[in-house]
LOLOPA-67126 format. One record per residue: z, x, y of N, C-alpha, C in turn. Coordinates in steps of 0.05 Angstrom, whole numbers, padded with zeros to 5 digits, always signed. Example, Ala and Ser with C-alpha at 12.3 -4.5 7.8 and 13.67 -1.06 7.14 Angstrom:
BEGIN
+00156+00264-00114+00156+00246-00090+00156+00264-00066+00142+00257-00045+00143+00273-00021+00157+00258+00001
This chain:
BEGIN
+02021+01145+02181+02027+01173+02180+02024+01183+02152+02006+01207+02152+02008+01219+02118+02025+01244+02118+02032+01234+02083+02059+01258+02081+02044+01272+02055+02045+01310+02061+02024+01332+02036+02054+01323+02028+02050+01332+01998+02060+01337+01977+02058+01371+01972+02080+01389+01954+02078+01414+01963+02075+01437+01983+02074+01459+01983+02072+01480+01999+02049+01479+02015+02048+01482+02046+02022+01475+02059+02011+01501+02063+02030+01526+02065+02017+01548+02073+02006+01555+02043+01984+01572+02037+01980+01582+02010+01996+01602+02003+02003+01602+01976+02026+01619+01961+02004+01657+01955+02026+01669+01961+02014+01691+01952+02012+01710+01933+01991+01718+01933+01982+01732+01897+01983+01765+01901+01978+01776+01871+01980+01800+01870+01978+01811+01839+01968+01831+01838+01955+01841+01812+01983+01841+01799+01981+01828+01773+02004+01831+01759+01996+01843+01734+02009+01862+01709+02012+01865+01689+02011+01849+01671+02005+01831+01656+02009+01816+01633+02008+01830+01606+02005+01812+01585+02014+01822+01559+01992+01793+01546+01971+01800+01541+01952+01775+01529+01956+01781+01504+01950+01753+01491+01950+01745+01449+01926+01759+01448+01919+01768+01423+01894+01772+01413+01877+01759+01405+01901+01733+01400+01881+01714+01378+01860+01701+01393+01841+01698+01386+01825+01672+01402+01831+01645+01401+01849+01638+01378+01864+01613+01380+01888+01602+01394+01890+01632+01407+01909+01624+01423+01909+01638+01447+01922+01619+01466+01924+01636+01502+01951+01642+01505+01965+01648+01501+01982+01660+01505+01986+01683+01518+01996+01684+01539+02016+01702+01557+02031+01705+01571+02050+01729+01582+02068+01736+01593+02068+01756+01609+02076+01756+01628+02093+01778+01651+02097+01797+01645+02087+01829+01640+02110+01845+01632+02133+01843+01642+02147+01836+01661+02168+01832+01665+02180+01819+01657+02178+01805+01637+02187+01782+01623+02190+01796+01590+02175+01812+01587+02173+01826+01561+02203+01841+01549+02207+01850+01538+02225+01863+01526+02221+01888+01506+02196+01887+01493+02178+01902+01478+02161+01922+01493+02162+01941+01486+02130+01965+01491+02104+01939+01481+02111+01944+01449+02092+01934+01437+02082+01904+01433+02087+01884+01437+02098+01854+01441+02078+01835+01422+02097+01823+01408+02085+01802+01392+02089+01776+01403+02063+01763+01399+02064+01732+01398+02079+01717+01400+02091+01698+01421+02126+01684+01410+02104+01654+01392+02084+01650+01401+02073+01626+01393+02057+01631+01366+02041+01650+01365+02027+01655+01337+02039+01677+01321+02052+01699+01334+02063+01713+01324+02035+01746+01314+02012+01749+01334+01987+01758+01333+01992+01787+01352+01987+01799+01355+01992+01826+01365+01983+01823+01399+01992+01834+01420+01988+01819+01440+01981+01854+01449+01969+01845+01481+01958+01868+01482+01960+01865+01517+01958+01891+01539+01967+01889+01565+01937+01894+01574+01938+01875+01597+01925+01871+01622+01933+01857+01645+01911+01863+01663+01920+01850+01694+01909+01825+01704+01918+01817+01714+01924+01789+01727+01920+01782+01749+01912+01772+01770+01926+01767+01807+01929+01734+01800+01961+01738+01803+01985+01711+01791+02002+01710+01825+02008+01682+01829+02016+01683+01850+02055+01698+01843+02061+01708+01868+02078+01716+01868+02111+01707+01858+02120+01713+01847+02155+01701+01836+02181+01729+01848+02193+01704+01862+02215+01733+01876+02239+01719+01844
């Protein structure tokens, strides 16, 4: 008998907001929901970060 590992049905997605690094040295991002800032800096390089969208699976 085989046993899946994880979720068998697929998880569901949806255009999300993010907040991308600028840097090219770095990938860094976040959720706006997760943000705290309008304007949001870097927690990793500390580089000016900047908003776009996403389709990220869903988090209740």
């Amino acid at each position: 008998m085989a046993y899946r590992r994880g979720p068998q049905e697929p998880i569901p997605e949806v255009e999300t907001v993010v907040w991308s690094c600028t840097s090219e040295e770095c990938s860094c991002w976040m959720r706006d929901a997760f943000s705290n800032e309008e304007k949001t800096v870097c927690p990793i390089c500390k580089s000016e970060m900047v908003q776009e969208t996403r389709v990220l699976p869903v988090i209740s």
